[in-house]
LONU-123833 format. One record per atom (N, C-alpha, C): residue in three letters; y, x, z. Coordinates in steps of 0.02 Angstrom, whole numbers, padded with zeros to 5 digits, always signed. Layout:
// residues N
ALAYXZ;...
This chain:
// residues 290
UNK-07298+06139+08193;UNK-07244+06107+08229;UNK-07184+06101+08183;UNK-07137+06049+08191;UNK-07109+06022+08120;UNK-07031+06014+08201;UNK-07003+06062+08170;UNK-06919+06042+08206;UNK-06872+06037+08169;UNK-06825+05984+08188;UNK-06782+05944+08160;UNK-06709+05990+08215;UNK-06686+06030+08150;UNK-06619+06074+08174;UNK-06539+06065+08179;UNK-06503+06032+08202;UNK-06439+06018+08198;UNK-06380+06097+08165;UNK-06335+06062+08156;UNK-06279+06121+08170;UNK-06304+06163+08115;UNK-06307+06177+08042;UNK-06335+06237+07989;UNK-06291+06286+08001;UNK-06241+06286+08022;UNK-06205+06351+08004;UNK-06197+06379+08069;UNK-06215+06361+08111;UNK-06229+06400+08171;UNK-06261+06466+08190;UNK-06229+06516+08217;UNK-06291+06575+08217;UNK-06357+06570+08235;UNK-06351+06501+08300;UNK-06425+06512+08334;UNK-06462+06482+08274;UNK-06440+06415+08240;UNK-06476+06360+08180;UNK-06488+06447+08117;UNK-06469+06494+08102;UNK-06485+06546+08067;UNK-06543+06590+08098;UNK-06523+06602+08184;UNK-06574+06652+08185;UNK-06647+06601+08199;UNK-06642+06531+08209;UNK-06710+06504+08216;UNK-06745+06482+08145;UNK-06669+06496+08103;UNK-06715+06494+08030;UNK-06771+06553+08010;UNK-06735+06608+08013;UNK-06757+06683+07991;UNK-06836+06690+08048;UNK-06832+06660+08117;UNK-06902+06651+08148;UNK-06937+06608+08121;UNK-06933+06541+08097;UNK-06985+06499+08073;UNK-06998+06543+08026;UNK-06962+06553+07960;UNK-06985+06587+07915;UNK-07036+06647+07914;UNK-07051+06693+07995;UNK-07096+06741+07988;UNK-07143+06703+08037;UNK-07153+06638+08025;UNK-07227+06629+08063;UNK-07247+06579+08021;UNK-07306+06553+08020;UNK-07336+06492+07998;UNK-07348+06450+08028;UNK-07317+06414+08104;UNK-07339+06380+08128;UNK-07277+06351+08141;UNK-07231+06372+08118;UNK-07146+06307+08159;UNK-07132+06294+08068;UNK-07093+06232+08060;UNK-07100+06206+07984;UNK-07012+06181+08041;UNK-06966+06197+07983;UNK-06894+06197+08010;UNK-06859+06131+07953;UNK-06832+06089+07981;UNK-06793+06027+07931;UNK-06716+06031+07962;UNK-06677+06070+07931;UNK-06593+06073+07961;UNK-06545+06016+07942;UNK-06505+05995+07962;UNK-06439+05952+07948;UNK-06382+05994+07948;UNK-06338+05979+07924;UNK-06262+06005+07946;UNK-06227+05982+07986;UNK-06220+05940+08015;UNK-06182+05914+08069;UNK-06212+05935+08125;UNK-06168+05909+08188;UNK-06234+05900+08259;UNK-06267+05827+08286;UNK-06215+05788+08251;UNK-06239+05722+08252;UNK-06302+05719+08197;UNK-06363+05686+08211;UNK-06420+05659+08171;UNK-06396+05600+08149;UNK-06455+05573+08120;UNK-06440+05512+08086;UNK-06502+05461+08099;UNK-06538+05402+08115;UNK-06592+05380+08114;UNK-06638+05392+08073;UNK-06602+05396+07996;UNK-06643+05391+07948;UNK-06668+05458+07944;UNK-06645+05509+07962;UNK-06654+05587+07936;UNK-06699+05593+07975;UNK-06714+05565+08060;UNK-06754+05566+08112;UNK-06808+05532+08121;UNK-06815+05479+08056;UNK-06873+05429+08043;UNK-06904+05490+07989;UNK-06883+05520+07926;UNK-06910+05540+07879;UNK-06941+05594+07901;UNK-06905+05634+07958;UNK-06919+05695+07962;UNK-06971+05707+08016;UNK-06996+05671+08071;UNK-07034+05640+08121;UNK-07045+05699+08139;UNK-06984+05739+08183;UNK-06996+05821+08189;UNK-07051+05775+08274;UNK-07060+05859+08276;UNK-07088+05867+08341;UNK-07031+05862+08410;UNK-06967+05897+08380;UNK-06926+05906+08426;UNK-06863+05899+08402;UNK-06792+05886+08427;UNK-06727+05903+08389;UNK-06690+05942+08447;UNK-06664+06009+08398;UNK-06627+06065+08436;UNK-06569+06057+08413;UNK-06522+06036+08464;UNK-06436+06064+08458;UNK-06420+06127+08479;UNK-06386+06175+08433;UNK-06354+06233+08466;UNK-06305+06212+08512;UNK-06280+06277+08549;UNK-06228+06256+08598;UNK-06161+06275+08561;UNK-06121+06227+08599;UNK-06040+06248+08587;UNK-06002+06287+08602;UNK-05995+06353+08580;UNK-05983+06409+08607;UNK-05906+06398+08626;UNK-05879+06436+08677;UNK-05821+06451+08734;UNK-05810+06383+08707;UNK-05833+06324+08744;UNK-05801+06271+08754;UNK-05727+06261+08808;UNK-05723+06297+08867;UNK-05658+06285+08887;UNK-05586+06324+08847;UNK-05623+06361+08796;UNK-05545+06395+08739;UNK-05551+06330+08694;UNK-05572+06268+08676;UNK-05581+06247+08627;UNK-05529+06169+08637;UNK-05519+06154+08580;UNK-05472+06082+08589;UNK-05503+06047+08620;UNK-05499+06003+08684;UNK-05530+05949+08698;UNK-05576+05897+08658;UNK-05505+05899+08574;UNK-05568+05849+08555;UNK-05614+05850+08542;UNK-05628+05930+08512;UNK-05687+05974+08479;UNK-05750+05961+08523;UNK-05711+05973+08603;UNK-05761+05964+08652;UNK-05795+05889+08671;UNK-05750+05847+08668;UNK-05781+05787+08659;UNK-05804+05740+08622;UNK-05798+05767+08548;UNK-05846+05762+08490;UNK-05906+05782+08501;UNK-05926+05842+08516;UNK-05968+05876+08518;UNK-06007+05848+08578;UNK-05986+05814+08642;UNK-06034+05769+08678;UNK-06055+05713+08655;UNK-06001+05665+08612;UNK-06011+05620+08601;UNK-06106+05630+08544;UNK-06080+05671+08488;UNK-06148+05698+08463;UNK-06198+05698+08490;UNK-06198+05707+08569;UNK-06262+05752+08595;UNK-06289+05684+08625;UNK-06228+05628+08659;UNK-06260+05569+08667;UNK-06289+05515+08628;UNK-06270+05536+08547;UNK-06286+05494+08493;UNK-06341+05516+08491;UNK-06363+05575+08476;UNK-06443+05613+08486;UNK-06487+05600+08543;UNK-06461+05578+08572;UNK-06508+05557+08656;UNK-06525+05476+08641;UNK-06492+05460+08613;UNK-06501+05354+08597;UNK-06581+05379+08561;UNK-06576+05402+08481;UNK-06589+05415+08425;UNK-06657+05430+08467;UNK-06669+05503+08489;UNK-06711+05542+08527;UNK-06751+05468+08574;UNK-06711+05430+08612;UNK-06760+05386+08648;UNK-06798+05339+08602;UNK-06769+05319+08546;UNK-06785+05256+08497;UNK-06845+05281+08475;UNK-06833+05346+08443;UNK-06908+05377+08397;UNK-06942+05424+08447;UNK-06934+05412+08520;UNK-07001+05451+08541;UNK-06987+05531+08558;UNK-06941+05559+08538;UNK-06917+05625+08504;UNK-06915+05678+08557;UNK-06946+05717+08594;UNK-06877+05778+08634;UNK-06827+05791+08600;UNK-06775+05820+08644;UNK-06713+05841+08650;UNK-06701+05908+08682;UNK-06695+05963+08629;UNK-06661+06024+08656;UNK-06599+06030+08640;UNK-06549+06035+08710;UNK-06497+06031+08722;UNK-06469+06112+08737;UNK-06440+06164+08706;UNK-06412+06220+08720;UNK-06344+06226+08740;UNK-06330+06213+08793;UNK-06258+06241+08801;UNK-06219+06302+08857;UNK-06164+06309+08849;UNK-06149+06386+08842;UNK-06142+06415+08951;UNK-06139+06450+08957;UNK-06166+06448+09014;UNK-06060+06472+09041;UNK-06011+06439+09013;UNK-05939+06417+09044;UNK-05936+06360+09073;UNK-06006+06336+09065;UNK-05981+06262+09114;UNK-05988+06279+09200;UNK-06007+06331+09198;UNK-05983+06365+09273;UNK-05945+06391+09279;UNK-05891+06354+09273;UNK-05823+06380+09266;UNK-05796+06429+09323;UNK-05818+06424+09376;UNK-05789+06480+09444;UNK-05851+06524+09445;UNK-05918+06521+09412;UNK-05973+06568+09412;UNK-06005+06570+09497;UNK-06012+06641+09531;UNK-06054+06643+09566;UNK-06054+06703+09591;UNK-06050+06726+09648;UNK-06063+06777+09676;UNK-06133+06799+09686;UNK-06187+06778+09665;UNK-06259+06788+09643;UNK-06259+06753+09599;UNK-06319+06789+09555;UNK-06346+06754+09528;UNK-06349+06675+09529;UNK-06355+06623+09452;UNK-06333+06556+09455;UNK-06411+06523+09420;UNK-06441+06502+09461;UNK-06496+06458+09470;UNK-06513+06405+09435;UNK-06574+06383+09389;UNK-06558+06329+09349;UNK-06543+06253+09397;UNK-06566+06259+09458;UNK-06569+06204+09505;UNK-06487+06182+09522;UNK-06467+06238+09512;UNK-06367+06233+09521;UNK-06315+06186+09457;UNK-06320+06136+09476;UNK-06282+06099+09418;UNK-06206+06121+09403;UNK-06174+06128+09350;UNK-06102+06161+09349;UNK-06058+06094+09378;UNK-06017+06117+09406;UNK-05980+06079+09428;UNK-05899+06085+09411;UNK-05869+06098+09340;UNK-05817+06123+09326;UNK-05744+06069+09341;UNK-05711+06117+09329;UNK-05629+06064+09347;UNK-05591+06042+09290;UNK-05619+06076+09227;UNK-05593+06064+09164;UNK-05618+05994+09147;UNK-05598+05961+09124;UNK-05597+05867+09092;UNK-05654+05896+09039;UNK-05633+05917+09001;UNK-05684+05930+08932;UNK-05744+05974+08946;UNK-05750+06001+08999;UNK-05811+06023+09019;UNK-05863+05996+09075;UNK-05802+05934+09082;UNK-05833+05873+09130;UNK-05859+05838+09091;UNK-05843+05828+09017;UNK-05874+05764+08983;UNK-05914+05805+08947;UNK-05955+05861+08962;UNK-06018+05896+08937;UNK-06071+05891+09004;UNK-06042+05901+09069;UNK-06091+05889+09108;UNK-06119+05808+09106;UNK-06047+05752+09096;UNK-06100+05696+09088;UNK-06153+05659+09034;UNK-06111+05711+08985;UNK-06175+05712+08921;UNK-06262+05739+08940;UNK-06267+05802+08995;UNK-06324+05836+09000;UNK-06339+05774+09076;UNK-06297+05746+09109;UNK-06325+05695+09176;UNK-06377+05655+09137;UNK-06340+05602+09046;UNK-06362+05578+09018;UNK-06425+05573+08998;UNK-06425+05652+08972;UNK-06491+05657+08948;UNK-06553+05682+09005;UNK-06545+05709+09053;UNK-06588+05704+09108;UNK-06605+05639+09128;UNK-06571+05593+09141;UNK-06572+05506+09167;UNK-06599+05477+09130;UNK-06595+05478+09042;UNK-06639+05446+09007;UNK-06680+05477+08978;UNK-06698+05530+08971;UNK-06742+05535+08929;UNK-06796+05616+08938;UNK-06859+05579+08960;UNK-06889+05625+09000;UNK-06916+05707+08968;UNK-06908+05684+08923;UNK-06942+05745+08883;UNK-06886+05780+08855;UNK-06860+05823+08889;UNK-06786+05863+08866;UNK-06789+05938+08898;UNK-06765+05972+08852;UNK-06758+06050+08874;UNK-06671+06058+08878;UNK-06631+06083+08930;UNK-06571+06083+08945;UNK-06572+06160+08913;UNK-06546+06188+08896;UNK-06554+06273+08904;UNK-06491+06299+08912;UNK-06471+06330+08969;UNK-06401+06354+08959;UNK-06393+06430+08957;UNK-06363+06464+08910;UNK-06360+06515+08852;UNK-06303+06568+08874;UNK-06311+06649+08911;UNK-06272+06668+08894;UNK-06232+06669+08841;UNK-06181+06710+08821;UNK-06129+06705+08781;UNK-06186+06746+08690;UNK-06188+06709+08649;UNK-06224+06725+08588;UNK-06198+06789+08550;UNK-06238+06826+08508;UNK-06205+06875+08483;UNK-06256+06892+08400;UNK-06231+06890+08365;UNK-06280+06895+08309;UNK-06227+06927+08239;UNK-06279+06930+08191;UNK-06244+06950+08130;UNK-06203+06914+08081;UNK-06221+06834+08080;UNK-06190+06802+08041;UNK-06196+06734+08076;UNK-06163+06692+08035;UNK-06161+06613+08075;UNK-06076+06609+08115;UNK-06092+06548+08120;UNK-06037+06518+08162;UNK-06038+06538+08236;UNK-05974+06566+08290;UNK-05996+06592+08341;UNK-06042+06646+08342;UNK-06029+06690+08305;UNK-06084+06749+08289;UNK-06055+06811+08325;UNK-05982+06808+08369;UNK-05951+06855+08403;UNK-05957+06932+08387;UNK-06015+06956+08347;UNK-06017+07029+08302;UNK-05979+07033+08252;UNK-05974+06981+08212;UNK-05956+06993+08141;UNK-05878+07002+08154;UNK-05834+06956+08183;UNK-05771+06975+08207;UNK-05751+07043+08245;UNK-05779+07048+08297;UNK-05783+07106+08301;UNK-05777+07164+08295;UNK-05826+07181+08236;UNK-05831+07234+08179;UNK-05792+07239+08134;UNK-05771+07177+08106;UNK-05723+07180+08061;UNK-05652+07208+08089;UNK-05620+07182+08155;UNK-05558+07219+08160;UNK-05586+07270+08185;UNK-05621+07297+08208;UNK-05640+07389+08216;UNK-05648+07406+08169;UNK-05646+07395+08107;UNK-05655+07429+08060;UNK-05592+07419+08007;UNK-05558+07376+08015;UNK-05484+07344+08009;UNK-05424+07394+08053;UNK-05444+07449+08097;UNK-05417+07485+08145;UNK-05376+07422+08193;UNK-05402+07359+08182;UNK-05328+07331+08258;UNK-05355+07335+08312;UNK-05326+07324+08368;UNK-05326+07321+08426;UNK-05370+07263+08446;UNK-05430+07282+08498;UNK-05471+07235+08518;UNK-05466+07213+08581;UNK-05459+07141+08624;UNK-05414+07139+08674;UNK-05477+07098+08737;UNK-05504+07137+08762;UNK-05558+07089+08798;UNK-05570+07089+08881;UNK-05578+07050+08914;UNK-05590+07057+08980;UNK-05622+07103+09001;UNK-05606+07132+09068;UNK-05634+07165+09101;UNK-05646+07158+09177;UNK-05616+07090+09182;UNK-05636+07071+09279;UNK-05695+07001+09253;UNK-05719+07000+09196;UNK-05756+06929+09193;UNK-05855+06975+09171;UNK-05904+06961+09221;UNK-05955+06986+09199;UNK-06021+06947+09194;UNK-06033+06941+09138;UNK-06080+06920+09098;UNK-06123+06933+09074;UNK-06186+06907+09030;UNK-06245+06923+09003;UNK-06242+06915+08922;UNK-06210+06970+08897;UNK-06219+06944+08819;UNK-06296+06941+08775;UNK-06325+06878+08753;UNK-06369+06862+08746;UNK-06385+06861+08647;UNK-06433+06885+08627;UNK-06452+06898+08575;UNK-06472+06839+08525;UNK-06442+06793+08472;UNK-06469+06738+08464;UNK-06532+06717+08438;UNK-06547+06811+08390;UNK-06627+06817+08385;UNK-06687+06801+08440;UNK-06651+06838+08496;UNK-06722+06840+08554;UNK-06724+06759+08580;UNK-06652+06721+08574;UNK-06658+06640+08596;UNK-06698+06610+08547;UNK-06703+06613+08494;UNK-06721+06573+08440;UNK-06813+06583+08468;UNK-06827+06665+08478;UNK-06900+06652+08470;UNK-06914+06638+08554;UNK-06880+06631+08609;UNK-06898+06595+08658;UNK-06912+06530+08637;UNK-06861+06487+08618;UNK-06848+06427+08619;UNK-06931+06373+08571;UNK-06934+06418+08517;UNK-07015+06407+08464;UNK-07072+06423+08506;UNK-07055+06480+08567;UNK-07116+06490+08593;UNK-07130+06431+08656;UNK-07065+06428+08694;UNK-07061+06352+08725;UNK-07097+06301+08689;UNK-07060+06272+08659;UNK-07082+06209+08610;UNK-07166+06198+08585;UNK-07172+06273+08575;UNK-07261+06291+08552;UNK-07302+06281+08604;UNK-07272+06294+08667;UNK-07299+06280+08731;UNK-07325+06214+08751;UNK-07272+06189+08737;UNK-07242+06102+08758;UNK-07287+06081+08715;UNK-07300+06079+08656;UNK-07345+06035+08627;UNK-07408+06074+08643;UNK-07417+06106+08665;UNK-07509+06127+08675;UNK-07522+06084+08768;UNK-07478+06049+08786;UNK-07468+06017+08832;UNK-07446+06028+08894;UNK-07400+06112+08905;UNK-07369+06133+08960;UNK-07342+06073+08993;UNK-07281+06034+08977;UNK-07242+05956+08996;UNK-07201+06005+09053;UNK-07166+06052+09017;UNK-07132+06086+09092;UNK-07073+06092+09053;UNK-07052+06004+09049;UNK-06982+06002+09033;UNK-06923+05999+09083;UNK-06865+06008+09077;UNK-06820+06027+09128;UNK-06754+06077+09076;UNK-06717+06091+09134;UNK-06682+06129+09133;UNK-06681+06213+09139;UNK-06669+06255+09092;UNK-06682+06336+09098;UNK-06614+06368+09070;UNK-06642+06437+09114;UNK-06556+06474+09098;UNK-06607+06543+09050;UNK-06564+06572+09011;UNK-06587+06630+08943;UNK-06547+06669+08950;UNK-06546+06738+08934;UNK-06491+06771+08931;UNK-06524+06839+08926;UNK-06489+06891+08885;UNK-06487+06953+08892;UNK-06490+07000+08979;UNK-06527+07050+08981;UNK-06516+07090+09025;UNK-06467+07120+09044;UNK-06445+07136+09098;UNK-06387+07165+09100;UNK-06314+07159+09114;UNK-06290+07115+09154;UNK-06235+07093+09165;UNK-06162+07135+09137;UNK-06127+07133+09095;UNK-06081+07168+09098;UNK-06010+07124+09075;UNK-05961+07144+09075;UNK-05884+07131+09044;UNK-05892+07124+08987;UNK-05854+07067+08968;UNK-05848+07077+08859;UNK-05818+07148+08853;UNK-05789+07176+08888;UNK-05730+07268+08880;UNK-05795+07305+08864;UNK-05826+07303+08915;UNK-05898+07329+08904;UNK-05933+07325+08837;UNK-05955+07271+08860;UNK-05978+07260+08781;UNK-05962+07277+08733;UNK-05911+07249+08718;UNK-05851+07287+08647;UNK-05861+07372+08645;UNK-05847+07393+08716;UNK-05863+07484+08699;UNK-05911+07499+08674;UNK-05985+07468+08679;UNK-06061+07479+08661;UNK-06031+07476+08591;UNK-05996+07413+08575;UNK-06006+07411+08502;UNK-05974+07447+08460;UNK-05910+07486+08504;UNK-05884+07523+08448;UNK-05914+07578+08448;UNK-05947+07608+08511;UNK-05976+07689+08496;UNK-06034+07685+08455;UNK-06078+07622+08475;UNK-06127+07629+08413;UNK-06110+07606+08336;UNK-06073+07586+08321;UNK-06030+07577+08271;UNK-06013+07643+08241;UNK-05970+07688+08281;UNK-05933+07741+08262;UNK-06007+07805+08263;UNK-06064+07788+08291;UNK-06090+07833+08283;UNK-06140+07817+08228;UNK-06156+07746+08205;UNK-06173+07752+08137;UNK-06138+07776+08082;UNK-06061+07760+08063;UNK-06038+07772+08015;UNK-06048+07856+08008;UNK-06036+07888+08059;UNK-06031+07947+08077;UNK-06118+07979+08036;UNK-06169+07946+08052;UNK-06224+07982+08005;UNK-06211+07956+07947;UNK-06208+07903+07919;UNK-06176+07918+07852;UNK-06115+07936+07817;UNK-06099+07983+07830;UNK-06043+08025+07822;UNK-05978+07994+07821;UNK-05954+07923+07840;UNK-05895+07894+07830;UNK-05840+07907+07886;UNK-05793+07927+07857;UNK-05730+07957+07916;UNK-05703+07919+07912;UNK-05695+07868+07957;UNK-05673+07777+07980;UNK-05623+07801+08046;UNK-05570+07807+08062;UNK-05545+07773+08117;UNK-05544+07726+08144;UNK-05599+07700+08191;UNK-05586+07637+08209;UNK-05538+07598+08261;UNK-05569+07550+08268;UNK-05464+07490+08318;UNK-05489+07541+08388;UNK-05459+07531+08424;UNK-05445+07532+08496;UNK-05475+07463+08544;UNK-05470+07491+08586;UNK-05491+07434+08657;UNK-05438+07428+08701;UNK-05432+07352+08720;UNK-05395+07340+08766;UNK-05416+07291+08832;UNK-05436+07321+08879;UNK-05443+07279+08937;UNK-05403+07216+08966;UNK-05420+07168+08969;UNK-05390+07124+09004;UNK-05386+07086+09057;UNK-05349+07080+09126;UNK-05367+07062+09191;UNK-05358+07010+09176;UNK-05366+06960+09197;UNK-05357+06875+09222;UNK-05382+06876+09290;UNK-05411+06900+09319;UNK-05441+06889+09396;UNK-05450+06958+09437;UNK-05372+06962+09475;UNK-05345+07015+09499;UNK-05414+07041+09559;UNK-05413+06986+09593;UNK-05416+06953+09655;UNK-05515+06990+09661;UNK-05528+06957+09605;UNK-05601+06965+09609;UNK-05647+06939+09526;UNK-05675+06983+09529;UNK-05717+06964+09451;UNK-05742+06893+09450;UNK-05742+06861+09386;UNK-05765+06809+09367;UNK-05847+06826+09361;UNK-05900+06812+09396;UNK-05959+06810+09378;UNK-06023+06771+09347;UNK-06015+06764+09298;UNK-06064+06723+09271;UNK-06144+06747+09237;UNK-06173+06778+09281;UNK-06253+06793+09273;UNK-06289+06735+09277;UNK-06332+06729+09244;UNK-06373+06677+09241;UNK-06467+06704+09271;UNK-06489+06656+09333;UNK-06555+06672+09334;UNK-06617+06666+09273;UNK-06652+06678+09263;UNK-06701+06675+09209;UNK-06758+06679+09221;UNK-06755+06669+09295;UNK-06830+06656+09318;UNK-06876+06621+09307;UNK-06835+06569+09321;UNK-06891+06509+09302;UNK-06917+06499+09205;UNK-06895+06499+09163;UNK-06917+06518+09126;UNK-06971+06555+09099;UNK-06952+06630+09133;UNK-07019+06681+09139;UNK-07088+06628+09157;UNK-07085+06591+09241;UNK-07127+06584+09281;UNK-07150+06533+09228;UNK-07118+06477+09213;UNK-07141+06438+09157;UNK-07181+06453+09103;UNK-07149+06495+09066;UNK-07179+06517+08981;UNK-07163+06585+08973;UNK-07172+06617+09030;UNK-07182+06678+09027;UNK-07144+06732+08986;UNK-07088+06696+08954;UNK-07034+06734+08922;UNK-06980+06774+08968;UNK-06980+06834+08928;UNK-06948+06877+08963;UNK-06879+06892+08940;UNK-06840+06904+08972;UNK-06763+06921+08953;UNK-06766+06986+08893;UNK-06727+06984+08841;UNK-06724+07055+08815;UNK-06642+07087+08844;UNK-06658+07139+08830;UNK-06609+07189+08839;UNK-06550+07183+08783;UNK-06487+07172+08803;UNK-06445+07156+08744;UNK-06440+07219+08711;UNK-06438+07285+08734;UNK-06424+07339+08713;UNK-06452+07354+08661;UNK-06534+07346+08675;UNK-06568+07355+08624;UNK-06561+07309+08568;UNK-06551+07243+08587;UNK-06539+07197+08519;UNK-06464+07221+08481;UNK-06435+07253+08528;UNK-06369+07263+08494;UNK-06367+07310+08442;UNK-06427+07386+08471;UNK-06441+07440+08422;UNK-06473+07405+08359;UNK-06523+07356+08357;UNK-06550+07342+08297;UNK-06490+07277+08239;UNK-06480+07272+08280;UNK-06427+07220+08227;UNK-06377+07271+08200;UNK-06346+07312+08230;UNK-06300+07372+08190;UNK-06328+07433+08135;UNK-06421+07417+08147;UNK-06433+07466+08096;UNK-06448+07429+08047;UNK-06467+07364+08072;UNK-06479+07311+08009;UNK-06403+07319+07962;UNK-06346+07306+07997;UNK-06282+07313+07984;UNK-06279+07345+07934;UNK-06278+07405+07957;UNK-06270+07479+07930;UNK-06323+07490+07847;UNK-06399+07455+07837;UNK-06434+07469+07798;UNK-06379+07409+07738;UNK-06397+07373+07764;UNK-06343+07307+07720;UNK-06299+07320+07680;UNK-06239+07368+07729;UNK-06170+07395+07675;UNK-06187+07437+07643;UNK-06250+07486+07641;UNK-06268+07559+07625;UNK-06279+07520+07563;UNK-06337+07467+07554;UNK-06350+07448+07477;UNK-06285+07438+07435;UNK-06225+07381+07487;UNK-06174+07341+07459;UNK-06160+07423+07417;UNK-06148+07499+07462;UNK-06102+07528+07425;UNK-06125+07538+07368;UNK-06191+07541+07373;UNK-06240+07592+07312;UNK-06228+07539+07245;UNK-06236+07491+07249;UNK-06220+07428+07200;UNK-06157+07419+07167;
């Protein structure tokens, strides 16, 4: 299987590199932009073309945000001309008021923001024309390197001692961009052995919690690695932040259908979180020894 990758500097376009690379059966052709090109899409005659998603699109300039549709509809022309699927990833804020349960892939977002309006009519787009499309909408990503890689910042001011400043009425699924990458190849591997159970799916880590949350996981396991290798680090502090006195912002995503589909199962962010910090941790141990 031969996929044609948008976006190179992306975490997810990294962690689906580092997966092709340990199998023999996905053959990976990347671009740097998110816009394709005809010609790159004639030469390259992938099986599929994957856009990463646009991470916290409602913190982002409008225009950023409506570049970034415009892209996704230039890829949908392109995608109908040569025959192509279309995997479409985007970030699961376009439910902008969330959900007091669980949020269903059958539930279309319906946001009030303009620039997160002209992403839902980019994904209307590509449902209306073009039948062979995977929508995937992505808890919030978390990885070691890449663009939108939300660890690497992180770590750095905890280890910078500043002050880390994160919600605590907003609860979420922080999602691993490793465990998306090898859903998304195992999808696709599906799809061409002739599943045709294209549509719309929601992904995400186990576990609903607060970015405050989150952030604490990362500094105690943080502070308790440095701690076996003997480094006496003071690290930053945490700071909670309300925005929603009234009542938590909830944005869980179902992942059912997925499972029922292709039988992929949610991972546990926790655990992806422990292995990316020891990966972390082995990384600087060489940097020091060197």
């Amino acid at each position: 299987m031969k996929l044609l990758l948008a976006d190179a500097g992306h975490c997810l376009s990294l962690a689906l590199a580092r997966e092709a690379n340990r199998r023999r059966d996905t053959e990976l052709v990347i671009v740097e932009g998110t816009q394709v090109t005809a010609r790159t899409l004639a030469e390259a005659k992938p099986d599929a073309l994957i856009v990463p998603p646009l991470a916290a699109p409602a913190r982002l300039a409008p225009a950023e945000v409506m570049a970034h549709a415009d892209a996704v509809e230039a890829n949908l022309e392109l995608c109908r001309e040569y025959g192509v699927p279309l995997v479409w990833c985007v970030s699961d804020e376009l439910y902008e008021d969330g959900g007091d349960g669980t949020l269903d892939e059958h539930v279309t977002p319906a946001p009030r923001d303009e620039s997160l309006k002209r992403l839902i009519v980019a994904g209307d787009s590509v449902r209306q024309r073009l039948p062979r499309h995977l929508i995937v909408r992505l808890g919030p990503l978390f990885a070691l390197e890449g663009a939108h890689a939300w660890l690497p910042g992180l770590i750095d001011a905890l280890l910078a001692g500043e002050t880390v400043r994160a919600a605590e009425d907003v609860i979420l699924c922080p999602t691993s961009a490793d465990a998306v990458a090898m859903a998304l190849i195992g999808m696709l591997q599906q799809q061409g052995c002739g599943a045709e159970a294209w549509g719309a799916y929601h992904l995400a880590g186990t576990e609903p919690v607060s970015p405050y949350t989150f952030a604490s996981v990362v500094r105690t396991q943080l502070a308790t690695h440095l701690e076996r290798q003997g480094r006496d680090l003071t690290l930053g502090t945490l700071q909670a932040l309300h925005h929603h006195h009234d009542h938590p912002l909830r944005r869980v995503l179902n992942c059912r259908r997925v499972l029922d589909a292709f039988g992929i199962h949610q991972k546990p962010w926790r655990l992806e979180l422990s292995r990316m910090l020891d990966d972390w941790c082995r990384l600087h141990d060489k940097e020091a020894a060197t």
